[in-house]
Residue, then its C-alpha position, 0 to 999 in steps of 0.5 A: x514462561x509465560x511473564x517473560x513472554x508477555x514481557x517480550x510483547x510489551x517491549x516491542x509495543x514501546x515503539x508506539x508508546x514513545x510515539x504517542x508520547x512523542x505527538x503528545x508533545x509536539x501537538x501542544x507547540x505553537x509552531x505546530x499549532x500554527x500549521x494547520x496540515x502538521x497539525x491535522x496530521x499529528x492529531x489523526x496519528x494521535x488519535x490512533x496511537x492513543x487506543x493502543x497506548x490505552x491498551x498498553x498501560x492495561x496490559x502492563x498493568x495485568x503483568x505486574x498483577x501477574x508477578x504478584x500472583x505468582x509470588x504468592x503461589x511460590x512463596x506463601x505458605x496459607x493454602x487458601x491464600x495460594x488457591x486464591x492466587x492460582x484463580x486469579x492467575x488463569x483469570x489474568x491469562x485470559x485477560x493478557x491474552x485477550x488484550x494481546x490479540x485487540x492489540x495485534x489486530x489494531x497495530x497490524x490493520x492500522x496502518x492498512x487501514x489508514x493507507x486506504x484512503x490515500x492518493x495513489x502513483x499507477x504505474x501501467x508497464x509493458x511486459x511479454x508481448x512485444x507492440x501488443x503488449x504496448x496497446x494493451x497500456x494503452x488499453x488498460x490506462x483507457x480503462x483506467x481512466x473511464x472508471x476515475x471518470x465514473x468514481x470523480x477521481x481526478x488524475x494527471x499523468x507524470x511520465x510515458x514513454x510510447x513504444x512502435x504502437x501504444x505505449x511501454x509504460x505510463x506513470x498517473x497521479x490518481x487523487x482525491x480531494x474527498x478524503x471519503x474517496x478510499x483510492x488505495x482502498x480499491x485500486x491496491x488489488x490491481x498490482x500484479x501481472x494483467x494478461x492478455x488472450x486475442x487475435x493482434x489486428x497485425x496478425x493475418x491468420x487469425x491466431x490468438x496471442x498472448x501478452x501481458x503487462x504489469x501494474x504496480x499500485x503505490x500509495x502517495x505519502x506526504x511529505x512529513x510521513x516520510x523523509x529521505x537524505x539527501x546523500x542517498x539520492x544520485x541525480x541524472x538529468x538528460x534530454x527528455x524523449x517525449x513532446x515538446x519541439x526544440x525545447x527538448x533537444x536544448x535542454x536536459x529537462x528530464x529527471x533520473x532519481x536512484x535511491x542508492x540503499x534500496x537501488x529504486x529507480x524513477x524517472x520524470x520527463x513530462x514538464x519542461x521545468x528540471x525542478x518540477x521533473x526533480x518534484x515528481x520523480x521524488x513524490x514517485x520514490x517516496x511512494x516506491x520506498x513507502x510502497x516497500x515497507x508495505x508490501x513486507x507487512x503484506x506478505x507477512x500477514x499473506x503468509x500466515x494466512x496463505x493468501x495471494x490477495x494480501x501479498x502485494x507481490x507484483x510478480x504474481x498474475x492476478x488476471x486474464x483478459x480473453x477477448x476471443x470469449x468476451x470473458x475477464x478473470x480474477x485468478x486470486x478468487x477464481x471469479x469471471x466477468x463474461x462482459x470484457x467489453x464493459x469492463x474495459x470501458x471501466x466498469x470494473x467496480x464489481x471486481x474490485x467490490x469481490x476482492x474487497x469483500x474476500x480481504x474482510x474475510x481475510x481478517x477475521x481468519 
């Protein structure tokens, strides 16, 4: 049982041979050579295919090792040879097994390690609350902003749509072009629902209120990372709501993308050109349908391991902002910071730096 179960294993890590087989031979082509982004690219992939490769060829070759052993142990005759083949199988067990798990963890934490680092799309959405919700947006892309200032992140706001007060959702580019800058790295953990505890400016009789928000982190692919065909995309265009005087009652400058296999829905209004509409929208999906794939391997990892901090799940509320008692709360690891006011001039690294330190703890479970 055990021989077939290793073989199990070393089939599924074939998707990673080939891949590395495949970078091996793209990376000595000229017209890679050529491209130096490509190239760049591929060569990082490389990199980090070869260790699991390396540990593929010595896994395989333990499990062929392994059916020798157990030949033996079936079919020979000679005791001494026999108790030989027995050692040596439980020394290969332990050997399969140890290289089984350095594998695991370098295939599971590649890819979120690698994520780490890259450029993000913050979406900042309005949810329960109605107009307090709305300047809670405003609020929170306030703050948001004052941390990308403190950290020398840069940022470019894609689309917004204002509500009666503040605004109902705001779409940010968040990049870097340090590449030491992990972006995603910190600002993953603040996907989820943000809630809101304070007495509105509009409300005469002092009652606290509560609202919320929602945030979604989505990572920034690149264009070689992933691609989508084009007979899965519909396009809408239609007159953009925001800025721009006569320019937007003339023209249908605005961009409505819909990913027709997972039903991901984006929009882009900001410029005044379609086609640069039509490029934000589709580095917008690409994110969302990358950000896809993610979120399943977080949740799988989240399950086993019963944790609401890998799970990447939007839906769940990470965090309460109580201004009656100047207090900020992070539910996944029950930690408060009774300094709202700081906090929302973006001062929000200390957060970040405990959910960080749980997930590394996390790891090693």
């Amino acid at each position: 049982m055990k021989i077939k179960k290793y073989e199990i294993f070393i089939k599924k890590l074939e998707i990673y041979k080939n891949e590395f087989l495949k970078i091996s031979k793209s990376i000595i082509q000229p017209n890679i050579l050529s491209d130096k982004k490509k190239y760049k690219f591929l060569i990082e992939k490389y990199n980090e295919l070869e260790k699991i490769f390396l540990l593929y060829n010595e896994f395989k070759k333990k499990i062929d090792f392994l059916k020798e052993a157990d030949f033996i142990i079936k079919n020979d005759s000679d005791k001494e040879i026999i108790k030989f083949a027995i050692t040596e199988k439980i020394n290969l067990v332990k050997k399969l097994e140890c290289i089984k798990n350095k594998l695991c963890e370098k295939i599971k934490y590649k890819k979120i390690k690698k994520d780490n680092y890259r450029n993000v799309i913050l979406e900042i959405r309005s949810g329960t609350g109605g107009d307090e919700a709305c300047l809670f947006v405003e609020d929170i892309l306030r703050m948001y902003i004052m941390y990308f200032k403190k950290v020398n992140w840069g940022y470019k706001i894609i689309n917004y749509q204002q509500g009666t007060k503040g605004y109902k959702e705001v779409i940010i580019d968040v990049y870097s072009k340090n590449k030491k800058h992990e972006i995603y790295g910190n600002l993953k953990f603040e996907s989820g629902v943000h809630r809101v505890q304070r007495i509105p400016k509009t409300e005469s009789q002092g009652r606290l209120h509560t609202s919320a928000i929602t945030i979604a982190v989505l990572p920034k692919v690149e264009n070689i990372e992933i691609s989508i065909n084009p007979v899965d995309i519909k396009k809408y265009t239609f007159r953009s709501s925001g800025a721009g005087g006569q320019h937007v009652n003339k023209t249908e400058s605005a961009v409505r993308l819909v990913h027709l296999p997972s039903n991901i829905k984006v929009e882009c209004q900001e410029e005044r050109s379609q086609h640069k509409n039509f490029e934000k929208a589709m580095m917008v999906l690409k994110s969302k349908i990358y950000n896809n794939e993610i979120e399943k391997r977080l949740k799988d990892i989240s399950t086993k391991r019963k944790s609401l901090i890998l799970t990447g799940d939007r839906s769940v509320k990470i965090r309460t902002y109580n201004y009656h008692n100047n207090r900020v709360t992070d539910h996944r690891i029950h930690k408060s910071i009774h300094n709202l006011n700081e906090f929302m001039n973006g001062n929000i690294q200390e957060m970040i730096n405990a959910l960080r330190i749980e997930e590394n703890k996390l790891k090693f479970l």
